[in-house]
DOZAMAR-817246 format. One record per residue (C-alpha): residue number from 1; residue in three letters; x, y negated, z. Coordinates in Angstrom, 1 decimal, always signed. Layout:
> NUM	Ala	X	Y	Z
...
% end
This chain:
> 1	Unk	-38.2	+32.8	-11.5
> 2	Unk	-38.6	+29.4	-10.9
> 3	Unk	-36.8	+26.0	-13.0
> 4	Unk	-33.9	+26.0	-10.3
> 5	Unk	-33.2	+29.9	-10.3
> 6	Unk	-33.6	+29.3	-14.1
> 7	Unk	-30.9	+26.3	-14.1
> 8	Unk	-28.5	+28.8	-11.7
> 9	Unk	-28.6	+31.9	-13.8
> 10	Unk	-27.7	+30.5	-17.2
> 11	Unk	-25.5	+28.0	-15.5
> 12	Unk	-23.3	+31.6	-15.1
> 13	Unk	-23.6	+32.2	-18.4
> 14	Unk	-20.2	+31.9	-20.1
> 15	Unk	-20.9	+29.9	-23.3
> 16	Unk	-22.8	+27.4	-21.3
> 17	Unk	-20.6	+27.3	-18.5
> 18	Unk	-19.3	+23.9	-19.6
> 19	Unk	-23.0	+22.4	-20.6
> 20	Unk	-24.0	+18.7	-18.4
> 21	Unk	-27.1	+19.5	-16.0
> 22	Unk	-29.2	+17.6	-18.5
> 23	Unk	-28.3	+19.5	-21.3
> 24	Unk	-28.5	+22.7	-19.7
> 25	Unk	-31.7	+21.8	-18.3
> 26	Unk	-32.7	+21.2	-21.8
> 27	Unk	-31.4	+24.9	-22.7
> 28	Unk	-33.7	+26.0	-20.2
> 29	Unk	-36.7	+24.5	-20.6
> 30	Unk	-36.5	+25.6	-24.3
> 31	Unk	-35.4	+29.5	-23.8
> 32	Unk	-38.5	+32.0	-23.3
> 33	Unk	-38.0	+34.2	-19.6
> 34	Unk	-38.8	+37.8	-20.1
> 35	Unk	-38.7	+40.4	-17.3
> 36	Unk	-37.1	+44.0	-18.2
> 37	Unk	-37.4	+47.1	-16.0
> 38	Unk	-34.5	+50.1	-16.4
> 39	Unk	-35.0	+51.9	-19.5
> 40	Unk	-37.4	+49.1	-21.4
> 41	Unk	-35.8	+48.5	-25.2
> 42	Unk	-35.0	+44.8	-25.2
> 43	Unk	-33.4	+44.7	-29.1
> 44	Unk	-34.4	+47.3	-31.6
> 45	Unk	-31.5	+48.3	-34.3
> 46	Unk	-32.4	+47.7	-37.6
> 47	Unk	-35.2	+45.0	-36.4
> 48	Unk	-35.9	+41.8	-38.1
> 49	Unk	-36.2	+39.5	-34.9
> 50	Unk	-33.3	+36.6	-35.2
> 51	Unk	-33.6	+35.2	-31.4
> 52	Unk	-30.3	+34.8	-28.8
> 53	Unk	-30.7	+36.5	-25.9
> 54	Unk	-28.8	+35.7	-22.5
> 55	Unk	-28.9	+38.0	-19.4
> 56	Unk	-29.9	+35.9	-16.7
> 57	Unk	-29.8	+39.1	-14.3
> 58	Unk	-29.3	+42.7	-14.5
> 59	Unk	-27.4	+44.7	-16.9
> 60	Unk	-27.6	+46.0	-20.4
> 61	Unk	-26.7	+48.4	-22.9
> 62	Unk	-25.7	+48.3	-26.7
> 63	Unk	-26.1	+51.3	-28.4
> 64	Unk	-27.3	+53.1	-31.3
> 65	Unk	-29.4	+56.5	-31.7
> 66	Unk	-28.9	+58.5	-34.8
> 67	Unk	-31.5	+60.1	-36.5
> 68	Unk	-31.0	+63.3	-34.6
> 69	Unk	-30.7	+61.5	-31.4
> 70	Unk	-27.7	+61.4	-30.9
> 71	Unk	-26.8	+58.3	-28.6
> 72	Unk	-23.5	+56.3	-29.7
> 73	Unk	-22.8	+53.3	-27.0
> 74	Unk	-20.9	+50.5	-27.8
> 75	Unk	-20.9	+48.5	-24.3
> 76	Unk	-22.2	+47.4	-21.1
> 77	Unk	-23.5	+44.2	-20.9
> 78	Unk	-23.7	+41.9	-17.2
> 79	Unk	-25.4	+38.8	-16.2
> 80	Unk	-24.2	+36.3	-17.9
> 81	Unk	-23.7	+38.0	-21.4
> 82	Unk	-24.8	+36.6	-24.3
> 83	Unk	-26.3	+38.9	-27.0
> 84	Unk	-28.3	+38.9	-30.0
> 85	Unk	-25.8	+36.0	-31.6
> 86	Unk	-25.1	+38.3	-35.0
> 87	Unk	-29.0	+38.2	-36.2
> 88	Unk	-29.0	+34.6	-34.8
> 89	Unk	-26.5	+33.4	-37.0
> 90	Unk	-26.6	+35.5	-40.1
> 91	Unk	-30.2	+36.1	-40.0
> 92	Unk	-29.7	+39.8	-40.8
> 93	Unk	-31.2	+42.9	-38.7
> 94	Unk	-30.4	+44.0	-35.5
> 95	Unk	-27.0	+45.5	-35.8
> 96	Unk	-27.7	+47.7	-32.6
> 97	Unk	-30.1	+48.6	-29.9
> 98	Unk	-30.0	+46.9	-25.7
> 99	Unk	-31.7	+48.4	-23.3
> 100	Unk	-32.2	+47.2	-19.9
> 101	Unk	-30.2	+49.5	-17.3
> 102	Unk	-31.9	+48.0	-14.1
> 103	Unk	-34.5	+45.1	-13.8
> 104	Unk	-33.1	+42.5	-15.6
> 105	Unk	-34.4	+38.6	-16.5
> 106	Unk	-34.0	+38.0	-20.2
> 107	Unk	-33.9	+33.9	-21.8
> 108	Unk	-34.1	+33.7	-25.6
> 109	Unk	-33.8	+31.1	-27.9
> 110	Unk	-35.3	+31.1	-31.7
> 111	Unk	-32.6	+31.4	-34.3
> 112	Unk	-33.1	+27.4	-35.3
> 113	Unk	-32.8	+26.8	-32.0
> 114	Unk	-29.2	+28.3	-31.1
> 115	Unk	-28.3	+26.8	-34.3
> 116	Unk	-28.8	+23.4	-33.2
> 117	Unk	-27.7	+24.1	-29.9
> 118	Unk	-24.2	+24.8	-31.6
> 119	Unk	-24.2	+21.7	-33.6
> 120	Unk	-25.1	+19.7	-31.0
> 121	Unk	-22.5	+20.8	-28.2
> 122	Unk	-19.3	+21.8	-29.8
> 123	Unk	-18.2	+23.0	-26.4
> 124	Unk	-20.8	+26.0	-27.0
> 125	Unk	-19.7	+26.0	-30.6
> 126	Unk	-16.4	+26.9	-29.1
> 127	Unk	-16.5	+29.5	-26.6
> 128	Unk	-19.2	+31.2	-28.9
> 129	Unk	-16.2	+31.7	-31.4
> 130	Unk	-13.7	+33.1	-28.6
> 131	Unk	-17.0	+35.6	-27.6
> 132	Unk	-16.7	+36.4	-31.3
> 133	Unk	-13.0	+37.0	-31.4
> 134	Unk	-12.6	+38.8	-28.4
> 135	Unk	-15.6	+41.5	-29.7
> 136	Unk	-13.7	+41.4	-32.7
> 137	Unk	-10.6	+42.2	-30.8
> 138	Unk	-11.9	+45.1	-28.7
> 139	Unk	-13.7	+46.5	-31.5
> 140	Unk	-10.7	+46.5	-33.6
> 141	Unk	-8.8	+48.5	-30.5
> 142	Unk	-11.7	+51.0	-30.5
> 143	Unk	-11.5	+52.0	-34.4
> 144	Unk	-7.8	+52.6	-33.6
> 145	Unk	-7.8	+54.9	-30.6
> 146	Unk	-10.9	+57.3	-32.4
> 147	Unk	-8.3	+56.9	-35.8
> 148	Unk	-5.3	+57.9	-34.2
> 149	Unk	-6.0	+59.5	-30.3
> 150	Unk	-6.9	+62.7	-29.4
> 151	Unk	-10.1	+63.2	-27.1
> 152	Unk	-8.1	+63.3	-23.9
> 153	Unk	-6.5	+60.0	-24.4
> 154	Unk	-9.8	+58.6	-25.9
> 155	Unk	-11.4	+59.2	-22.2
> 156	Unk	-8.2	+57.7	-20.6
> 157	Unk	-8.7	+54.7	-22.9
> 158	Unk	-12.3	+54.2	-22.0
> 159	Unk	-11.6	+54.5	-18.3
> 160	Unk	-9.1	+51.9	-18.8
> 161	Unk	-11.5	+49.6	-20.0
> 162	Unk	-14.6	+50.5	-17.3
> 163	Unk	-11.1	+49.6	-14.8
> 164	Unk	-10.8	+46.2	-16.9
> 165	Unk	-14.4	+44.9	-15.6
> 166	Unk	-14.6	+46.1	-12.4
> 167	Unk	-13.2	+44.9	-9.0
> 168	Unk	-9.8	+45.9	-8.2
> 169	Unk	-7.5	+45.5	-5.2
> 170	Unk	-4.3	+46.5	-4.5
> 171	Unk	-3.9	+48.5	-7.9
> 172	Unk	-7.2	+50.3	-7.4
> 173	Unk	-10.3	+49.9	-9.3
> 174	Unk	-13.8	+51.1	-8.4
> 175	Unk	-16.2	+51.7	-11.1
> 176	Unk	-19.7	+51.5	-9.8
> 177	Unk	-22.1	+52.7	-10.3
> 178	Unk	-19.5	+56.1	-11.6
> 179	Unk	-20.3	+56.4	-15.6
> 180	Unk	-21.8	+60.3	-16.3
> 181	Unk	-20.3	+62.6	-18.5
> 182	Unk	-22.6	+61.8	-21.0
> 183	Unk	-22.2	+57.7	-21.1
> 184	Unk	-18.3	+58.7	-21.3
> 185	Unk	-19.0	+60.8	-23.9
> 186	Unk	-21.2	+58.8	-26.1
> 187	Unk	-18.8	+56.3	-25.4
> 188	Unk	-15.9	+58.2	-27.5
> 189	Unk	-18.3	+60.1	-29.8
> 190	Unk	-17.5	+63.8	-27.9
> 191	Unk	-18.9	+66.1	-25.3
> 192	Unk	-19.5	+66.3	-22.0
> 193	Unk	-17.5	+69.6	-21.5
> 194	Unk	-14.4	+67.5	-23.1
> 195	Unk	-14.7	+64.5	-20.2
> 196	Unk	-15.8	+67.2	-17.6
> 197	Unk	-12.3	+68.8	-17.9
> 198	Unk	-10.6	+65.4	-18.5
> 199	Unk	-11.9	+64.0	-15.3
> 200	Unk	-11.2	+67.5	-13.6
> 201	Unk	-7.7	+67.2	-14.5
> 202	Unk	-7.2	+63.3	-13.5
> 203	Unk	-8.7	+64.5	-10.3
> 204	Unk	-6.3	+67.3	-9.8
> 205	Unk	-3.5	+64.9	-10.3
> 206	Unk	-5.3	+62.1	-7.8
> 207	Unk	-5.1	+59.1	-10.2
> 208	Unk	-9.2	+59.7	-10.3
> 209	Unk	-11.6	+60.3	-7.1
> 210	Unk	-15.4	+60.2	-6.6
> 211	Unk	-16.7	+57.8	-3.7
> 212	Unk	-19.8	+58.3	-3.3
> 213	Unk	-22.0	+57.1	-6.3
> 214	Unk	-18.6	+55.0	-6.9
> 215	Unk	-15.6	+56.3	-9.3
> 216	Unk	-12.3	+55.3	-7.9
> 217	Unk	-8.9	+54.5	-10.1
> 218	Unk	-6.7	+55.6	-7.6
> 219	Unk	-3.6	+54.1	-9.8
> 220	Unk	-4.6	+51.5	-12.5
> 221	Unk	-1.4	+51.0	-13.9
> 222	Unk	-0.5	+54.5	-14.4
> 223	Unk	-3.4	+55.0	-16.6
> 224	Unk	-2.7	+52.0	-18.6
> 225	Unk	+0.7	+54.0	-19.3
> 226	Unk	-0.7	+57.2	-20.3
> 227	Unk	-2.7	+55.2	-23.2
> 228	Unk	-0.4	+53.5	-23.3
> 229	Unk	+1.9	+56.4	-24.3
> 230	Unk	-0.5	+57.6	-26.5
> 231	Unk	-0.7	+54.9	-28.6
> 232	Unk	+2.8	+54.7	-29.2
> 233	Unk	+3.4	+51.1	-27.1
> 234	Unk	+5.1	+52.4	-24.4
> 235	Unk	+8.0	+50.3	-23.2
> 236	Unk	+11.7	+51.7	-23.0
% end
C-alpha cells in the first residue's frame, strides 16, 4: 500500500475523520502497516502488547476462547474501526482476542504514541470518548438482554443489531455475508440447535429469508418490536 492509499484509508477512519492532511499525514507516516490473511490472530487476550490498531481494510473479529474452546464473540469489526484503545490507554492486557475475517491492512501506533496523538488533537480526544461511550452503551444493552431475555428473543436482539450495520432500503436489511448458526450462537452464549429453530421459525413467518450467501430482514421494524416486546419497552 502506498503513502496515498495509506492517507485514503485512515482518512475513513472515524476518530481521524476530522484530522488536517498534514496532521493525518503525520498519523500515517508514524503508524506501522501490517498485512492479515482470514483467520491470522491480530490481538491475543490476555497479551501484554499496548499498541492502537486501525483497520485500514478488511474486517475483524473480537472474541474470546475459554479454556475448553468454547468461542464467546463480542463484535464485528469494519474498515475504519479503531481497536486496541483499552491496553493503549490503561496499559493493561489485552482484554480480548481480533482476528482477521478476510485480508485485511492493519496501522498501529505505540501506546506513547496514541497518547500524544490525543493531547495534541482534542478533536481525536473527542470522538475517541464518544467510541468509548457508545461501546459502553451497547455493552450495557447486551448484559441486559442475557439478564432478563430468553434465548429466542436473545437471537431476535442480535439480528436486530447485524440489521443496525448493514444496508437497508425500503424497511429491508441484508446481512451479508449471512452469519452461521454458530457466530449467532457464540454471539448469545447458546447453541446452534436453539438459532437453527429460531431462524426456522422467523422463516416460516417470512420476516427472515436466505439470498444467496446474503440473509435478508424481510421487515426491520417488526423485529425491532418483538425485542422490543421482550424487553418490556413496547409502546401503547
Amino acid at each position: 500500500m502506498d503513502q496515498q492509499q495509506q492517507l485514503r484509508t485512515l482518512g475513513k477512519v472515524a476518530i481521524l475523520a476530522g484530522l488536517s492532511g498534514s496532521a493525518l499525514e503525520r498519523v500515517a507516516t508514524s503508524c506501522k502497516w501490517r498485512q492479515f490473511a482470514p483467520g491470522q490472530q491480530i490481538l491475543s487476550y490476555q497479551d501484554p502488547s499496548t499498541d492502537v490498531h486501525f483497520l485500514a481494510a478488511g474486517r475483524a473479529r473480537v472474541i474470546i476462547y475459554s479454556r475448553e474452546g468454547k468461542a464467546v464473540v463480542f463484535t464485528d469489526l469494519k474498515a475504519g474501526t479503531m481497536f486496541g484503545e483499552i491496553a493503549a490507554i490503561d496499559r493493561g492486557p489485552r482484554s480480548a482476542s481480533v482476528e482477521a475475517l478476510e485480508n485485511s491492512s492493519v496501522a498501529s501506533l505505540t501506546a506513547d504514541q496514541f497518547e500524544n496523538l490525543l493531547l495534541r488533537e482534542p478533536g481525536v480526544a473527542l470522538a475517541t470518548l464518544r467510541q468509548f461511550a457508545s461501546e459502553v452503551r451497547r455493552l450495557s444493552e447486551r448484559v441486559l438482554e442475557f439478564s432478563t431475555l430468553v434465548v429466542q428473543n436473545r437471537i431476535q436482539a442480535e439480528l436486530l443489531r447485524l440489521a443496525a450495520s448493514s444496508p437497508q432500503h425500503h424497511g429491508e436489511a441484508i446481512i451479508t455475508p449471512a452469519p452461521s448458526l454458530s457466530d449467532i450462537a457464540n454471539r448469545i452464549s447458546t447453541h446452534r440447535e436453539a438459532v437453527s429453530r429460531e431462524l426456522s421459525r422467523l422463516t416460516s413467518v417470512g420476516l427472515i429469508r436466505r439470498q444467496g450467501g446474503d440473509l435478508r430482514i424481510t421487515n426491520v421494524a417488526r423485529l425491532e418490536e418483538f425485542v422490543r416486546e421482550a424487553k418490556g419497552e413496547a409502546e401503547y
